[in-house]
N, C-alpha and C positions, 0 to 999 in steps of 0.2 A: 232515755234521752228525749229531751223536748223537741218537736217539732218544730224546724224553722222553716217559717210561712212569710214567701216574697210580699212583697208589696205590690203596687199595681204602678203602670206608668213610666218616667224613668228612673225611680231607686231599681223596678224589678228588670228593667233594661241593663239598668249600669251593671246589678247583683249578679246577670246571665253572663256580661261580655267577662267578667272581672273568674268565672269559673273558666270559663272556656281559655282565657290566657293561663291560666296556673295549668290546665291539661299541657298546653305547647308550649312550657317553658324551656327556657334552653337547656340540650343537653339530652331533653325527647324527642322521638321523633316521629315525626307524620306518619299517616298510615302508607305503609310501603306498595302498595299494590300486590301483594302477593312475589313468591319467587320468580324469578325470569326465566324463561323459557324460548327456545330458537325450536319452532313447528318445521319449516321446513325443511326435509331430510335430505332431498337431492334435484338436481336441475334438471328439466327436460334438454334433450339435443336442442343447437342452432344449428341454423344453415348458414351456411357461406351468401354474403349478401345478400341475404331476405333478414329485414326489421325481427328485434329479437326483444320481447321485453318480460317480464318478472320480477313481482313484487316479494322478497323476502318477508316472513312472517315471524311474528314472536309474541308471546303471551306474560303477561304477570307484568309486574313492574310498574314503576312511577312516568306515566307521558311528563317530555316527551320521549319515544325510542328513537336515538342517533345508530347509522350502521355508518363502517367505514373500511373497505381492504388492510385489512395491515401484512400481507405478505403473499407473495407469489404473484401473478400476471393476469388479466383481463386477457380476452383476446382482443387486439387491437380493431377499435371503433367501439368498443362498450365499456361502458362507465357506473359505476357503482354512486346513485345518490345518496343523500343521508340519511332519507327514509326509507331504504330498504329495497329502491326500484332500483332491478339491473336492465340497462336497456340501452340501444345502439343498433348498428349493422356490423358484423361482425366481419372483417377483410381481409382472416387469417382463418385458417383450419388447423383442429390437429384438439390435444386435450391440456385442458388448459386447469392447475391446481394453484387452489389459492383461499385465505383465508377471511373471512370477514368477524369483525367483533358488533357485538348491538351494546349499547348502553343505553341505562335509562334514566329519569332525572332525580332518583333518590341523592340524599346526603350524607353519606357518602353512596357515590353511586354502584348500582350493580353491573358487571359488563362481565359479558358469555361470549366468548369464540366458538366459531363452525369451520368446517374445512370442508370445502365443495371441488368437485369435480365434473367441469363441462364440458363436454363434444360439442365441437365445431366440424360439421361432413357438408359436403357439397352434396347439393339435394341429388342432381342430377352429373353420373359420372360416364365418360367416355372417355377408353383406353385403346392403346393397340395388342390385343388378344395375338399376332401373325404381322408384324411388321411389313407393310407394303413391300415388292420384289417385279422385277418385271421380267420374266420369263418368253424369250421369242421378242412377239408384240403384245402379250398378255400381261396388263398390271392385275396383280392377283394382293387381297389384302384380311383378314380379319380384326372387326372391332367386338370388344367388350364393353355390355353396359349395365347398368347399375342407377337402379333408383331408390336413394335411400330415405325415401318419406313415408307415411302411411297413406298416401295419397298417390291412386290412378292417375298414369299419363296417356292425356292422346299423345303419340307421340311420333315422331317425322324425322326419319334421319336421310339425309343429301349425301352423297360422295361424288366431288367432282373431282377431275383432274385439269388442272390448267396448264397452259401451253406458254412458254414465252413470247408471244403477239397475245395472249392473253385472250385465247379462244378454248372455253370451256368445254370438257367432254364428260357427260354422266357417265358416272363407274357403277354408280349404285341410288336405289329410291326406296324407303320401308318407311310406311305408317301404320300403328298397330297402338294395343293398350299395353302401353307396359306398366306392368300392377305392381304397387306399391311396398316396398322391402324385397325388392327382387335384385339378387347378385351374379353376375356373371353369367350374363346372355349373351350368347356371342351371335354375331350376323358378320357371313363372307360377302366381299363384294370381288367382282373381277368384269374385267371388259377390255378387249383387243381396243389398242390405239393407234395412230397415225405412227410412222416417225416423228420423234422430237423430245424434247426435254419438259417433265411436267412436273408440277407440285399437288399433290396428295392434300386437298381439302374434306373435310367428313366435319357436316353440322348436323347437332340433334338440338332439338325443339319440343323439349316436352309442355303442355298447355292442360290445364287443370282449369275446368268453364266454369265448375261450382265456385271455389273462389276466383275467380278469376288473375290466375299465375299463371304464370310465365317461365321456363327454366332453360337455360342454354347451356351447351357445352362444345368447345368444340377441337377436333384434333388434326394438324397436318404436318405434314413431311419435314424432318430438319435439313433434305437435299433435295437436289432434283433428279429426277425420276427416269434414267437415260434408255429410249424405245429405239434402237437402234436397227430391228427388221422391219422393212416396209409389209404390206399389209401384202 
């Protein structure tokens, strides 16, 4: 077969554009980008009320990549954009199952479903371990705590007892490191009070300098607290 040898200028302009259409004619199609692919396999925990963001990832495919939930629930205050960032402050706890699809801009296009599973924990938890009781004139109580981040707390827990004229009386004072993924530490608090009727306050403050966070929690009495022996 003979060689056919372009010309120069535009016959070998027109010669170029006139190959490269008959490649994309219709009914072919573009280079696809490879298969599509969803990289990330599963969510770090959020916390209840601390800023929560992550970018979903996916490989192959034709830009642009669209993601979008198509079933189950966000935890309420985060939001799924459509490129792939989940991010909000989260105002619920608890585990939240839900699904996202990514597509990409092939024609016809490819679209891959994932099914993800998030925790939503309160970084910092305080419980009642021993249900407040007042025995005599002794309010006797234990709390349970719980830090569930990988992150050291300085941490400071208050118990006071208040009086209806609203005159407060320490039950309890602890500052200490509570280290991080640590469950079920219990601290009693107890202290003789006056006569009178009180309510059962207990605040912790855990405080992280490196980032500088912040964490609260705090527990008291669903009644008042009746001290019926004088001292």
């Amino acid at each position: 077969m003979a060689a056919i040898r372009l010309g120069s200028g535009k016959l070998a302009g027109t010669i170029v554009l006139i190959l490269l259409m008959a490649v994309l004619l219709p009914g072919q199609q573009a280079p696809s980008g490879g298969p599509l692919t969803v990289q990330t396999s599963s969510l770090p925990t959020g916390f209840l009320r601390r800023p929560y963001t992550l970018k979903l990832q996916a490989q192959g495919g034709l830009s642009p990549l669209t993601w979008k939930l198509t079933s189950g629930f966000l935890p309420r205050g985060l939001e799924l954009d459509t490129d792939g960032t989940l991010g909000g402050t989260p105002a619920a706890k608890g585990e939240f199952r839900f699904t996202v699809a990514v597509r990409d801009g092939n024609q016809p296009a490819q679209e891959l479903r994932r099914e993800f599973t998030l925790q939503i924990v309160a970084p910092l938890v305080v419980e009642w371990s021993r249900y407040p009781r007042v025995t005599g004139q002794r309010l006797e109580c234990t709390i349970r705590l719980a830090n569930q981040t990988g992150q050291d707390f300085d941490l400071t827990v208050v118990a006071l007892a208040v009086a209806e004229d609203g005159r407060a009386t320490a039950v309890g004072y602890q500052r200490f490191t509570l280290k991080g993924n640590t469950a079920n530490l219990e601290i009693p608090f107890a202290e003789n009070l006056p006569r009178g009727s009180y309510q059962l306050n207990v605040d912790a403050v855990g405080d992280v300098a490196e980032t500088d966070s912040i964490y609260r929690a705090r527990l008291a009495t669903n009644e008042r607290l009746q001290v019926q022996q004088a001292p």
